[in-house]
N, C-alpha and C positions, 0 to 999 in steps of 0.2 A: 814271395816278399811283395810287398803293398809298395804300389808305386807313389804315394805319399812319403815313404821314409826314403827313396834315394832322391825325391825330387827336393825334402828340404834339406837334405845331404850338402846337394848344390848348390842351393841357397847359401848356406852355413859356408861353405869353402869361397866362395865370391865375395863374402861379406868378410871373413877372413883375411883375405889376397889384399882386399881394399884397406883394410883397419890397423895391419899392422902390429906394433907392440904398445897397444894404448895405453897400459897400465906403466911404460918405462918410465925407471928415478920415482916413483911412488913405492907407498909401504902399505900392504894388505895386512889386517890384522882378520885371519880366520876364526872362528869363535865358536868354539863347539864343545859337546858333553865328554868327560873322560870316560870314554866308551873304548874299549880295543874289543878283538874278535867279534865282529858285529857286522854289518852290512853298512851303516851309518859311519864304522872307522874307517872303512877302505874307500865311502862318499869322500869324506875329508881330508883324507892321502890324494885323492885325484882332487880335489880343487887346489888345493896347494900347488899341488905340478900344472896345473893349469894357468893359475897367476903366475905364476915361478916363468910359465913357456909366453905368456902377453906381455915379462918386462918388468913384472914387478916385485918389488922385497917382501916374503911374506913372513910375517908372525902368525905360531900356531899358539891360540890361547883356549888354555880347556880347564872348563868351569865341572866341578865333581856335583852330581843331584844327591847330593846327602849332605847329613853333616857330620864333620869332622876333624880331625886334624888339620891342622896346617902343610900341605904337601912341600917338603915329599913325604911326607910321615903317614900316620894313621893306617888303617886296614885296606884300604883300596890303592892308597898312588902308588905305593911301590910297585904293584901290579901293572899299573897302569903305563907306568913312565918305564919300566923293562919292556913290553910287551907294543909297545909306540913309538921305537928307536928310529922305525923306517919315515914317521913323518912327514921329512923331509924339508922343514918348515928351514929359515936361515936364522929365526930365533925362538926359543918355546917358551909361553908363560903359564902358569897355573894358581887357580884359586879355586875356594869353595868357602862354603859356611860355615864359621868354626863355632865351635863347642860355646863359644861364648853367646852366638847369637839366641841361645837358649832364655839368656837373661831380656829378652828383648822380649817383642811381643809374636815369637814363634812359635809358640805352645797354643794361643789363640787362634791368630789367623791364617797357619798353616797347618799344624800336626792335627787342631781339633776337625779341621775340614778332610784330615787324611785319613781317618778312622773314621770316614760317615764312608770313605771312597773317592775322594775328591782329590787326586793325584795331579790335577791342571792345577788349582790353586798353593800345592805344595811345591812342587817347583818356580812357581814364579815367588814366594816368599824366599826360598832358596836365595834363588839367585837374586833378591833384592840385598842380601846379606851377605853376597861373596865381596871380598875386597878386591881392590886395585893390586895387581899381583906384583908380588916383589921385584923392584927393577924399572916395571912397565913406567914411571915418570918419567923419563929419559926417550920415549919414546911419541914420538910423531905421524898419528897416524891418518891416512891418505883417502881410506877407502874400508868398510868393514862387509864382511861375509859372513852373516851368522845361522847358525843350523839349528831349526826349532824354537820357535814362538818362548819355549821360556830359558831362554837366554837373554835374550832384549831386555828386561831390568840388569843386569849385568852389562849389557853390551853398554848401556846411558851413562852407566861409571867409567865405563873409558873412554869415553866421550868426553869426558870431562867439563862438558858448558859447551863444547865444540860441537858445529851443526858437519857432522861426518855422514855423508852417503852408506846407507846402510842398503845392502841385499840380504833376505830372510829368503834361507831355503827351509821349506818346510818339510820334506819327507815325509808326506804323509799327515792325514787328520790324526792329532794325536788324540782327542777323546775318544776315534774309536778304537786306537789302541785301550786307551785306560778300561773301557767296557768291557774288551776281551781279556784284560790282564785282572779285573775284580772278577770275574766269572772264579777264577782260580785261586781269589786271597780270601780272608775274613776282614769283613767291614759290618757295622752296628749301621742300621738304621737310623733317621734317614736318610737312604744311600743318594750318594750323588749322581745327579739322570748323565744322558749322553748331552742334553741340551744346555744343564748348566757348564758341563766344562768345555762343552764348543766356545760358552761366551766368554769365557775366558782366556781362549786360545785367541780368538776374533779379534778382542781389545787391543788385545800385545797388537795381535800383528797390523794392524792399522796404522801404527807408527813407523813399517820399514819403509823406503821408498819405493823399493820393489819386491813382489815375492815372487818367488822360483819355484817351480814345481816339477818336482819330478816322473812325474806320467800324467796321461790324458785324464784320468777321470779326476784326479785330484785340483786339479787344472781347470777344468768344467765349473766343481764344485766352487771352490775358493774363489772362480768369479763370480758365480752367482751371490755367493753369502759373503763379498767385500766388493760391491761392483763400482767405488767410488776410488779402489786401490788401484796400481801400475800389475799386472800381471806376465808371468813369461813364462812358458814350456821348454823347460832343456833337461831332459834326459840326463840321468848320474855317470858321471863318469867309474868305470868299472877297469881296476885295473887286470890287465887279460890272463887267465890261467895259460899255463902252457898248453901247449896241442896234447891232445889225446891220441894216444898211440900204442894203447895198451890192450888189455883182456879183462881188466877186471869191472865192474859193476857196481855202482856204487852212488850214494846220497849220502849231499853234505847239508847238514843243517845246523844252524845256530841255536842257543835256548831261547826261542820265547813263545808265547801261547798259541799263535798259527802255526808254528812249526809242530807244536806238539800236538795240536787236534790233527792234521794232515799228517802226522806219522801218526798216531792213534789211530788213523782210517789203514794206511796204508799194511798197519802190523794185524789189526785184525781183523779188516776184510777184504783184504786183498792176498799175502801172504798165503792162507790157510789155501788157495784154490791156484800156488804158483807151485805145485810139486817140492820139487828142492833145487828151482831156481834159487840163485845166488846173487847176495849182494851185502855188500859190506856201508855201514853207516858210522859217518864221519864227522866232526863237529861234538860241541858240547851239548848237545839237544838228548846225549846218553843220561846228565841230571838229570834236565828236566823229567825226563819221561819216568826216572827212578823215583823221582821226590812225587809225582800229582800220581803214579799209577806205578804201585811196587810190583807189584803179583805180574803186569806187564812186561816189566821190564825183565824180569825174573825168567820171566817164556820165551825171551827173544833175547837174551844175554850174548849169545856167541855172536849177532851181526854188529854189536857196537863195536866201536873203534876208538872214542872218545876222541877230542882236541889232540891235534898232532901241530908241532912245529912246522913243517912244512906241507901245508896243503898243498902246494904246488906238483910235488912227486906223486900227492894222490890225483891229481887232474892229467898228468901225464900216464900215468899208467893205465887209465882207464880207457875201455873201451865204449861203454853205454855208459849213459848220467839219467839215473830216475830221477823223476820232477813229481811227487804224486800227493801235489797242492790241493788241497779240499777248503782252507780255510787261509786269511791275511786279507789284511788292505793296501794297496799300494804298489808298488812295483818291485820285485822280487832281485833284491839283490844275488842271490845264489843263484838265480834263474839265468841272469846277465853271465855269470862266472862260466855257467853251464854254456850259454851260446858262444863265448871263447874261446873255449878249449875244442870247440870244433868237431864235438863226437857225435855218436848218433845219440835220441833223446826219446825216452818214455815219460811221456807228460801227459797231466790233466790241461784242461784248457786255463784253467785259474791259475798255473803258473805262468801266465802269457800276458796278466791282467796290466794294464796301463800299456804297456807297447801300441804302437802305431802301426801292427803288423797282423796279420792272417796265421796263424801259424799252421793249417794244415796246407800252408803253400811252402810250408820250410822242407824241402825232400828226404831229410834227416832228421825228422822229428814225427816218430808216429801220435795220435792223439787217441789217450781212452777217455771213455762216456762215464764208464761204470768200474765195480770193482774185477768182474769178470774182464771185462777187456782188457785192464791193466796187465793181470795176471798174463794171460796171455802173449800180450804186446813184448811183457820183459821176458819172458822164454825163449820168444824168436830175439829178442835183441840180445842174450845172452849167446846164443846161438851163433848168430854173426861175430860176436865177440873174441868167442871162443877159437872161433877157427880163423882169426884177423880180417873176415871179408867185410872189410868196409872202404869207404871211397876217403883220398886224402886229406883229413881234418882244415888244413888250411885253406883248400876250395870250397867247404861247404854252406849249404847255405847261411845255417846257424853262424858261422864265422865270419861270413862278409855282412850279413845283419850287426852283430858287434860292431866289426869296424866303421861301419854306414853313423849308426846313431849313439853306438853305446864307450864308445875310446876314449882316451885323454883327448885323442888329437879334436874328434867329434866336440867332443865338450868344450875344448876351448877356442874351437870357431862358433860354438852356438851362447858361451858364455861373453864371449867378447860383443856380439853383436844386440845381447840382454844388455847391456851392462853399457854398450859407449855413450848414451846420454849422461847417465849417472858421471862418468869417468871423466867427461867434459869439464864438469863443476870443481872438480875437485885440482 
């Protein structure tokens, strides 16, 4: 472990001890996409419990990227607002763009930029057209936390004319998600570059007062290409799997295009040279890989395990967590879940990216180069598995790195201390 992450540890708990409950008798309004099963859901469960722990009232408001019904209705909320119970928010609001904003001019300046590939500028028409969510008048708001760049036309409606301190966590450059996520759609010419939807992300976010970033290189970047903006590093808060105490072997992944190119590598060039090593694959990334590559998913059928209710029974049972990242931008939320749960870990180095940390200094986490070493690496990890010899989960290194930089608790000494100029004002 890099002595950078327990020295700002320290930092963060001093500035903590000092600051108190800044946020007390104020009212946070969180502000994020109706996203659940996601890496970005469980980001917005920990900020909530984190304003919730600094004293303040939060509202959870989540704006839907499509359009649709009026929630709770339509094809998405009901999923969304079942599967979101655990929030934790003390009031929830919900909007999106309805059906009617069709008559406006959303077939111009967003659907026709959507089919050249231009998913930056489709979201923010979006969210130019969600309403004021039902209720939300009655409502006083103190302080706002908004998640991704195109929300902020939304976040300005609830604002109302009121000049409200706004923090934008970004998660990450979104166009180059959009880049990795056109590789896999159909879009007509001419396709939209990576540079014009940077400019798009860029403008939004010039208006928050602050932005947050969630790993170093995102950090780096977004000062260089906003160097006139407030910036701050704080680490997502991740909330902890349970300890790993098990035998089984296993990778959880979510659906979207980095997870499926890094399982893509992992099923077939890696696999074919692991005997019949075992491992069971968990998360809904079992679509993806069915819908972009059938005949794949067809060869490899018995290791999925699809979306379970409680991931948590599958992070306690296990004994090794493969990490066999090839491909993503950003900082790997499943990677964070993995250092948690405290078990031993076969990893590429790209599941490490953004941390502030070394990771062949983690003693429980071996690192492959290649698809051969992988192979290998998880035979002998299954091995250990198999016969329980491993060291216990809540000492190890991967576990005190979590609690160091990646916890509620982490987060909201390092959010409190982003955040007390802003919180003065208000």
């Amino acid at each position: 472990m890099t002595r950078d992450i327990s020295t700002s540890a320290t930092r963060r708990g001093e500035t903590m001890a000092a600051g108190g409950r800044p946020f007390a008798g104020k009212t946070v309004a969180v502000v994020h996409a109706a996203w659940h099963s996601c890496g970005s859901y469980q980001v917005n469960v920990s900020q909530i419990a984190a304003y919730k722990a600094l004293g303040a009232r939060v509202l959870s408001v989540a704006m839907m990227d499509d359009i649709g019904r009026s929630p709770p209705h339509g094809a998405r909320w009901p999923a969304y607002i079942e599967a979101s119970r655990d929030i934790g928010a003390d009031r929830r609001f919900f909007s999106g763009a309805p059906f009617a904003a069709l008559a406006s001019r959303l077939l111009v300046d967003g659907w026709w930029r959507l089919i050249h590939g231009d998913q930056a500028s489709w979201l923010i028409e979006l969210a130019k057209r969600a309403p004021l969510p039902e209720g939300f008048d009655g409502e006083t708001i103190d302080f706002i936390h908004a998640n991704h760049y195109f929300t902020l036309p939304f976040v300005e409606r609830l604002q109302r004319g009121r000049k409200v301190p706004v923090v934008l966590e970004t998660q990450d450059i979104q166009a180059r998600q959009y880049v990795l996520r056109n590789k896999g759609g159909f879009f007509i010419p001419p396709y939209a570059t990576y540079d014009d939807m940077l400019e798009v992300e860029l403008s939004w976010m010039r208006r928050a007062d602050l932005c947050a970033h969630l790993n170093e290189e995102e950090h780096r970047d977004f000062q260089e290409l906003l160097p006139q903006s407030r910036h701050a590093l704080i680490y997502p808060a991740v909330p902890s799997a349970p300890l790993a105490r098990g035998r089984d072997v296993i990778i959880v992944a979510s659906d979207n295009y980095g997870n499926y190119m890094s399982l893509r590598w992992f099923l077939q060039e890696v696999v074919p040279l692991a005997g019949d090593a075992r491992v069971a694959i968990y998360g809904n990334i079992d679509g993806g890989v069915k819908r972009r590559d059938p005949a794949l998913y067809e060869s490899h059928r018995s290791l999925f395990r699809g979306r379970v209710e409680d991931i948590g029974a599958v992070y306690a049972n296990a004994g090794c967590v493969l990490l066999p990242t090839v491909e993503g931008h950003g900082l790997s939320i499943k990677a964070v879940e993995a250092l948690s749960c405290g078990a031993p870990l076969v990893a590429t180095p790209l599941a490490f990216r953004g941390m502030q940390v070394d990771p062949a200094q983690l003693r429980n986490v071996a690192l492959a180069e290649d698809a051969r070493q992988f192979a290998a690496l998880w035979r002998e990890a299954e091995a250990r598995a198999e016969s329980g010899d491993h060291a216990d989960p809540a000492r190890s290194d991967t576990r005190r790195l979590y609690e160091d930089a990646f916890s509620p608790e982490a987060y909201a000494r390092t959010l409190a201390t982003a955040a007390e100029a802003l919180a003065a004002r208000v």
